[in-house]
N, C-alpha and C positions, 0 to 999 in steps of 0.2 A: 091625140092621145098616143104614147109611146108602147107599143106591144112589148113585153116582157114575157122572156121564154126560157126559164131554166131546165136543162136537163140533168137527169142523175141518173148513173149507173149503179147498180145494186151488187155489184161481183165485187162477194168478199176475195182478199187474198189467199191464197191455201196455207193453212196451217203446217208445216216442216216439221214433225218430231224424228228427233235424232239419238237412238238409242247408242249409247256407248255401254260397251261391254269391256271393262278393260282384260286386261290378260292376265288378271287373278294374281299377280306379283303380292299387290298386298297382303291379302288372304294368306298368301304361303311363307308370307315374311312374320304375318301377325301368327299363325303358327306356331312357326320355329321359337318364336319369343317366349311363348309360354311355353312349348318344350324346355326351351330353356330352365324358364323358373321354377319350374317342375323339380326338373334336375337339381336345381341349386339348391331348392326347399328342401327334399330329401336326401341330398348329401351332408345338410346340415344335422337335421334330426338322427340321420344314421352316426354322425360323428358324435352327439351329443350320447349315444347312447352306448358308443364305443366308450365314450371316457367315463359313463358310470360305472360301467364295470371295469375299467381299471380302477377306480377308485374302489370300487368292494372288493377289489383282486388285494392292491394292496393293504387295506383294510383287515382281508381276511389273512395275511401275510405276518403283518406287525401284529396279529392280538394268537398265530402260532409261533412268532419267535420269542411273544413275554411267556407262554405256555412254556414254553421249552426254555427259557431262562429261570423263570418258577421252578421248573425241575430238579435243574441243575441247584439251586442257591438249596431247597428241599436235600437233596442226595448230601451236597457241603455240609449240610447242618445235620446231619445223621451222623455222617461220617465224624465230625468235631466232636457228638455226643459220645459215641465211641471210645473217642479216643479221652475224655474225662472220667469217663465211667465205663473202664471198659468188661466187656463180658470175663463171668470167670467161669 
């Protein structure tokens, strides 16, 4: 009969954990990004807001040059009345 003798060694390998820490480039890239959009968002809104009130600028513009054209066409038509019938 053939003796048959296996050995086995029980030593796991050592586990290696390897922390990387990078050097925060992302972090300060993803940042700036949204600074960015930040920026861009409310340069939008502030432009939008500039151009309503030029619109009520001019708004309020053309409805004091029909005011003051009413006036005048008013005074014309006094003056014309005058002069059909004029005071004695």
């Amino acid at each position: 009969m053939t003796e048959t003798r296996v050995e086995r060694t029980e030593t796991a390998n050592p586990v290696i954990i390897e922390r990387k820490s990078g050097s925060g480039a992302g972090t300060i890239i993803a940042v700036i990004i949204g600074l960015a959009l930040v920026a861009i968002i409310a340069f939008f809104l502030l432009n939008m807001n500039r151009q309503e009130e030029v619109r009520t600028d001019a708004v309020s513009d053309a409805a004091a040059s029909v005011a003051g054209a009413a006036d005048q066409v008013g005074d014309a038509a006094g003056r014309a009345a005058d002069r059909v019938n004029p005071a004695q």
